[in-house]
C-alpha positions in Angstrom: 0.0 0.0 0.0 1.3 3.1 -0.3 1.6 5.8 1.9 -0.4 8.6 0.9 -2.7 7.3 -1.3 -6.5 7.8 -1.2 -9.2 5.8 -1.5 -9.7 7.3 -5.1 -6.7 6.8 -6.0 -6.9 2.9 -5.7 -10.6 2.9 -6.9 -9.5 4.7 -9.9 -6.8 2.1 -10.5 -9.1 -0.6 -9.7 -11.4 0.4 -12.7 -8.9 0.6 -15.1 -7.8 -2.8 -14.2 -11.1 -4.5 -14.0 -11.5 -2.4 -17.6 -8.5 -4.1 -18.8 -8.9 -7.5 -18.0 -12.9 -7.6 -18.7 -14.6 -7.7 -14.9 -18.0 -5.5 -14.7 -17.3 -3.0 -11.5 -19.7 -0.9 -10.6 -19.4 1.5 -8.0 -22.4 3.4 -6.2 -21.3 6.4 -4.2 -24.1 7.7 -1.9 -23.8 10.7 0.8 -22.7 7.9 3.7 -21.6 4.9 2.0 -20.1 3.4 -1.1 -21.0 0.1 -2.9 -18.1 -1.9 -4.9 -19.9 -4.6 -7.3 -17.6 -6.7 -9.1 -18.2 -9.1 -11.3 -14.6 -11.2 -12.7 -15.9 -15.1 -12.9 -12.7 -16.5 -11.9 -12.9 -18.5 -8.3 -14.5 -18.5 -4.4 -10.4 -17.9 -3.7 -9.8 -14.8 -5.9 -13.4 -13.4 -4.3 -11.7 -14.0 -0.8 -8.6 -11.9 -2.2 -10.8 -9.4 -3.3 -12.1 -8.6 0.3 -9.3 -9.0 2.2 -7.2 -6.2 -0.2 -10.3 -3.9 0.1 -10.6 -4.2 3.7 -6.9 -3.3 3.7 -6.8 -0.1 1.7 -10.0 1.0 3.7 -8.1 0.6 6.8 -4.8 2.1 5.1 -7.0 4.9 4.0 -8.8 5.7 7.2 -11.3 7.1 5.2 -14.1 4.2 4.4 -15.3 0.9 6.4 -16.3 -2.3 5.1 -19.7 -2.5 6.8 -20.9 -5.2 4.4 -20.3 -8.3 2.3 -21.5 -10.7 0.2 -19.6 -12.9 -1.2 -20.3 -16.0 -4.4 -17.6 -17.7 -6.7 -17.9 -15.3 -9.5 -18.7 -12.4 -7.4 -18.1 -9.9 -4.6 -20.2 -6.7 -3.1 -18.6 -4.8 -0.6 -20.6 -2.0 1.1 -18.1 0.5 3.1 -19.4 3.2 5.2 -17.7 7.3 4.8 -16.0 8.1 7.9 
């Protein structure tokens, strides 16, 4: 992680990755939270990955929390709450 980055800053080079290498994101930004859908069809494990490097750069960031989670094979939605 690095050290002064903001959450924008990896969300923005999240989307250009999941752009590149075919995943659907969407992101919903609301007043008090923020909702990271991604699609990328690949496995329960890279889901699992998924989650734990958000929940990282949310706690690196100090800005967002992960307040939610749901989680399939194919998928991941991660709600995180503004701080």
């Amino acid at each position: 992680l690095k050290k002064n980055a903001t959450w924008k800053d990896y969300l923005s080079l999240f989307s250009s990755f999941c752009a590149s290498s075919g995943f659907k994101l969407h992101v919903d930004e609301e007043p008090t939270f923020t909702t990271i859908n991604l699609q990328h069809d690949i496995s329960e494990d890279f889901t699992d990955i998924m989650e734990w490097v958000w929940k990282k750069i949310s706690i690196s960031t100090k800005e967002l929390k992960l307040e939610n989670c749901i989680k399939t094979n194919i998928s991941i939605i991660m709600k995180f709450e503004k701080l």
